[in-house]
C-alpha positions in Angstrom: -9.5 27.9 -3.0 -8.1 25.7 -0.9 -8.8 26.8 3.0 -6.2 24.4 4.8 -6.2 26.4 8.0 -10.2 25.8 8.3 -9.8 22.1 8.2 -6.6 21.9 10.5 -9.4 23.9 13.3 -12.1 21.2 12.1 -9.1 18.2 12.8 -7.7 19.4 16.2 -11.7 20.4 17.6 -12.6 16.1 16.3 -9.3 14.5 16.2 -7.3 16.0 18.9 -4.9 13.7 19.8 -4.2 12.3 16.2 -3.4 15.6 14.0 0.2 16.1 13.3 1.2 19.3 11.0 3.7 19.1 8.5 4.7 15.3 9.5 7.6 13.7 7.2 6.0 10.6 5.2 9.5 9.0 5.2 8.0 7.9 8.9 5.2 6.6 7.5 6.0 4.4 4.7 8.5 1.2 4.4 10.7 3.0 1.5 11.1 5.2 4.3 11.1 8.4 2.0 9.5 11.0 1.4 8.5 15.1 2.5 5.8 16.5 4.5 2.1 16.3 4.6 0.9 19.4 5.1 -1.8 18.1 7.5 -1.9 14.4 9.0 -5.0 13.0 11.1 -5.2 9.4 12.4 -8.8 8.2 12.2 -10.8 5.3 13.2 -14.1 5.4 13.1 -15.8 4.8 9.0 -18.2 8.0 10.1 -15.7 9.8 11.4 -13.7 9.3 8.4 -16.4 10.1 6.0 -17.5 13.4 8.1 -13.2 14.2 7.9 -13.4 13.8 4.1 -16.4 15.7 3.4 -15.0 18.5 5.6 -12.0 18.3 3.3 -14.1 18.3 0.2 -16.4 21.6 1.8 -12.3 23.2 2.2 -11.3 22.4 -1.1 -8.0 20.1 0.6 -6.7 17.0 -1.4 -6.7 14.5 0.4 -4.8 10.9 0.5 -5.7 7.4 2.4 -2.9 5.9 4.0 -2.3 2.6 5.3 0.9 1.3 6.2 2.4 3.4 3.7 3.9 -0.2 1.3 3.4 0.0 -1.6 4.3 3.9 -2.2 7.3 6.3 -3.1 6.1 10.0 -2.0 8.6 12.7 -3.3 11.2 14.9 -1.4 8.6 17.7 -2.1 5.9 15.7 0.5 2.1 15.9 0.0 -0.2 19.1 -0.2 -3.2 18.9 1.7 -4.7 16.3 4.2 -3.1 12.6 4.5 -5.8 10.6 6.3 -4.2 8.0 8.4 -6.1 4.5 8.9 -5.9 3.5 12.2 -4.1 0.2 12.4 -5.8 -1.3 15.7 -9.6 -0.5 13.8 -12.8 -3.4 13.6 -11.1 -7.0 13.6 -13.3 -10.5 14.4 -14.2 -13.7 13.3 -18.0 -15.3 12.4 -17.8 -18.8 11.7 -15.5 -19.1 8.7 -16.3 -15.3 7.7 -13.2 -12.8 8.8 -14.1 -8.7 9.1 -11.5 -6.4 9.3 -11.5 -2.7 8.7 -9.5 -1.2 6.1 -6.2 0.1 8.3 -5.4 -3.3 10.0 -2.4 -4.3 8.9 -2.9 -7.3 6.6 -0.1 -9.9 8.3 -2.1 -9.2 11.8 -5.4 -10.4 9.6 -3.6 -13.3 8.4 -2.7 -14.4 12.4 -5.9 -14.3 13.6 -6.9 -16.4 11.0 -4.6 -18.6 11.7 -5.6 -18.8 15.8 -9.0 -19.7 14.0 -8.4 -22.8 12.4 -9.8 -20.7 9.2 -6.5 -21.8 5.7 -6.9 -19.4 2.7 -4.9 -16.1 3.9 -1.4 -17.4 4.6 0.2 -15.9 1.6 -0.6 -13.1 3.2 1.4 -13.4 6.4 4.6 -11.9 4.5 2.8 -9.1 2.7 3.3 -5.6 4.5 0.4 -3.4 3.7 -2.8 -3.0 5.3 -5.9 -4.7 4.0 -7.4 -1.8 2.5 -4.4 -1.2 0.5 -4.2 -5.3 -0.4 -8.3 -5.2 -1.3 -7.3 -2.2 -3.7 -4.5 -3.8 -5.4 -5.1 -6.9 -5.0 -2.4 -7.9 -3.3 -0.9 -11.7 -3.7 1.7 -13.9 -3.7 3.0 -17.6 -3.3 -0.3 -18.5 -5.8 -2.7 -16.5 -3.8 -4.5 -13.3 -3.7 -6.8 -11.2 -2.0 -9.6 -12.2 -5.0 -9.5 -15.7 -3.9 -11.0 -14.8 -0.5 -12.7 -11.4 -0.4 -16.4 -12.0 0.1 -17.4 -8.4 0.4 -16.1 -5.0 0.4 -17.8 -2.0 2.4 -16.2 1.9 1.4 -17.1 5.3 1.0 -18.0 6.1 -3.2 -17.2 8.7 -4.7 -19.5 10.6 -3.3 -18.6 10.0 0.2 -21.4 7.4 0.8 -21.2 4.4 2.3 -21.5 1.7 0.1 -21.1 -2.5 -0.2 -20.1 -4.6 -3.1 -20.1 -8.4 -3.4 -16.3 -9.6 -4.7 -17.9 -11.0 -7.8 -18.9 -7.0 -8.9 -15.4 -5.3 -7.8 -13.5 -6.1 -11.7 -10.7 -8.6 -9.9 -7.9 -9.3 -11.7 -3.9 -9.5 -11.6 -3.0 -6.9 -9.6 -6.7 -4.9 -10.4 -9.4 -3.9 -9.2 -12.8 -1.6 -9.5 -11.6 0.7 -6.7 -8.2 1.6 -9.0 -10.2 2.8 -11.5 -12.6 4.7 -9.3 -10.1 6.4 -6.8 -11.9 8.2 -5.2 -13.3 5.2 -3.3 -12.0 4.7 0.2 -12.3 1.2 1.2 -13.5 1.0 4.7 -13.8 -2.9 5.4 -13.8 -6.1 3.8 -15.3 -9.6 4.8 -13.4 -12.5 3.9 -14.5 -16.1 3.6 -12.2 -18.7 4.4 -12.2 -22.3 4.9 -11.2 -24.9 7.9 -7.5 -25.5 8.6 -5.0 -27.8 10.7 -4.0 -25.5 12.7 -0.3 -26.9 12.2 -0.8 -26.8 9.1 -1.8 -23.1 8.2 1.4 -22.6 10.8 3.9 -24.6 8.8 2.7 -22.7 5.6 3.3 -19.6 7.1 6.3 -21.0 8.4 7.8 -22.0 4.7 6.4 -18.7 3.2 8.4 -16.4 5.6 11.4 -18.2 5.3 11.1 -18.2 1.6 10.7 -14.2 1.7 13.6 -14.0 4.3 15.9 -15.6 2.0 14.7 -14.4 -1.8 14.0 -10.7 -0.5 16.0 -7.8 0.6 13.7 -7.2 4.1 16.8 -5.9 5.7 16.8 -2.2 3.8 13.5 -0.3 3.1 11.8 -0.5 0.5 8.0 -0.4 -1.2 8.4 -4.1 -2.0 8.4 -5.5 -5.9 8.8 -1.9 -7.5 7.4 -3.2 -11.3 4.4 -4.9 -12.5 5.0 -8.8 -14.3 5.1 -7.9 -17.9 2.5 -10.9 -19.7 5.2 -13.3 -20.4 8.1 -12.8 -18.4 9.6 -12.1 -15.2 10.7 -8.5 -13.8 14.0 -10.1 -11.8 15.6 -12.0 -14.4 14.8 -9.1 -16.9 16.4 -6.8 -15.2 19.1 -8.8 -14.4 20.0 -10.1 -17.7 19.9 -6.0 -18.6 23.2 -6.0 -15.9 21.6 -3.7 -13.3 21.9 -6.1 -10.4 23.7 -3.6 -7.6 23.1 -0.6 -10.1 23.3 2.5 -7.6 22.4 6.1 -8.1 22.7 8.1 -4.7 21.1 6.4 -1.9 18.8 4.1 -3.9 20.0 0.7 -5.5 18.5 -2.3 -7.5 19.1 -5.2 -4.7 21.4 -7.8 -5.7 19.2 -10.2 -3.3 16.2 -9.6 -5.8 16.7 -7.5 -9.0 12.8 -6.7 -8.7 13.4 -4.5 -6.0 14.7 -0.8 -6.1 16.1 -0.6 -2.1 16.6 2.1 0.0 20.1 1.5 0.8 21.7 4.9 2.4 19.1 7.9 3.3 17.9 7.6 -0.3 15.4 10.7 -2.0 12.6 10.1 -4.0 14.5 11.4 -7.0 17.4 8.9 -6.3 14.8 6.5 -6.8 12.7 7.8 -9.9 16.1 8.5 -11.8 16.8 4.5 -11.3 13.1 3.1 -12.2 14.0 5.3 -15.3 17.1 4.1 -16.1 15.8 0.2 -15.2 13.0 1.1 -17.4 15.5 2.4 -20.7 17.7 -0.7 -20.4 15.4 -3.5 -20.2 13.4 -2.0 -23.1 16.0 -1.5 -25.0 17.4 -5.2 -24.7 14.0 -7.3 -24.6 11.7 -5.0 -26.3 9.7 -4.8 -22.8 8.1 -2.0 -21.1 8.3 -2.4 -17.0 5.1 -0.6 -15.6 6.0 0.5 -11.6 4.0 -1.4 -9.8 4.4 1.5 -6.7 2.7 4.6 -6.4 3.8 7.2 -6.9 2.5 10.5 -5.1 3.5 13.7 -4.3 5.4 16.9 -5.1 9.3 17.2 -6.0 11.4 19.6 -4.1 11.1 22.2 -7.3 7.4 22.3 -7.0 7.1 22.4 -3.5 9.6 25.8 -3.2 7.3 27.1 -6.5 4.3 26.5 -4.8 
């Protein structure tokens, strides 16, 4: 039975300036949605995070990793149990051509010190908002790059809470894939990256292009958990869903952006449910005209509001 109050004494004894009870997630991801965590703890250190976890694990309490929150719609209903916060300003330096950065840093940040270093092969990245745990999971990519492309090794917690490393070559990369979404109860604690020299001006002036690129094709100015679907093999999400009519499509506070039919935006203090009741309806339409199922590409986690008053 789950013995919540046990670990909140075990967080606020070992994390006492980081532990936040009942803490909206809407402040915590960039859909900016979403209910409470029951308990939140900012952590930096990988053993403190795997003694935090196992303390969880002894208290029966669920728990999720968190990054910057990017790729994930939580529901109005928030998160039962422990939301373990990566620290954003965690392990970050350069060897040579090899990069380390822990899990939590935020992946653009990665992507600039890169760049200070004369190191080309993570500018794709510049635009990308997650952290580079959450990009190592998915495999995060754009603008003909990926995460796959440079990952050397990967350093996390298994399944059973013990520290582990993995060469790239063993961690199943593919579009969007890896070993650690199939196994998640992994927590991906650090990566090294190998990269290669650079012109400074030019790793600058592709960064340069790429944001502008994004600044023009994307809707940055609302919130949002970036592209919402997966590519079906074949085709491409926008122009499927644009041919379907939904460009502008609004139910409550969510709407497909006009700027980029791939994205479901968070245009007016939208819920979770707003949002859901859209992906659905997105879903019905372009499967109904092209014979193609979208797959969300976000997460989605959490309780709805009817569950959360039944629990």
């Amino acid at each position: 039975m789950m013995d919540l109050d046990a670990l909140c004494a075990y967080a606020k004894v070992h994390f006492p300036r980081s532990v936040r009870i009942q803490e909206p997630m809407k402040d915590h991801t960039t859909f900016a949605i979403g209910g409470p965590a029951d308990l939140f703890v900012t952590v930096r250190e990988p053993e403190a995070l795997q003694a935090l976890l196992q303390e969880a694990r002894r208290c029966d309490v669920p728990y999720l990793i968190l990054g910057k929150g990017s790729n994930m719609l939580v529901r109005d209903g928030g998160i039962r149990g422990l939301v373990v916060h990566l620290d954003e300003d965690g392990a970050l330096s350069v060897t040579g051509h090899e990069l380390r950065a822990a899990g939590g840093v935020p992946l653009s940040k990665v992507s600039k010190l890169a760049a200070d270093h004369g190191l080309g092969g993570l500018t794709f990245a510049i635009g990308i908002p997650g952290s580079l745990g959450g990009a190592v999971l998915m495999n995060a990519g754009a603008y003909g790059g990926e995460m796959s492309d440079v990952i050397k090794e990967v350093t996390f917690l298994d399944e059973n809470l013990n520290f582990q490393t993995a060469m790239a070559t063993d961690l199943s990369y593919s579009y969007r894939h890896s070993y650690f979404m199939d196994h998640p109860g992994c927590v991906i604690v650090e990566a090294i990256m190998e990269l290669r020299p650079q012109a400074p001006c030019e790793i600058k002036a592709e960064m340069a292009d790429f944001t502008k690129r994004r600044k023009e094709k994307q809707p940055l100015e609302y919130p949002s958990a970036g592209s919402t679907f997966k590519r079906p093999p074949g085709h491409y999400t926008g122009p499927l869903i644009r041919q379907a009519g939904l460009a502008g499509l609004v139910m409550g506070g969510a709407q497909v952006s006009k700027k980029h039919t791939g994205f479901v935006i968070n245009r007016e203090e939208a819920t979770a449910r707003d949002v859901l009741r859209l992906i659905k309806t997105i879903q019905n339409k372009v499967r109904s005209q092209h014979g193609v199922l979208l797959e969300p590409e976000v997460r989605i986690i959490g309780e709805d509001m009817d569950e959360r008053r039944g629990s």
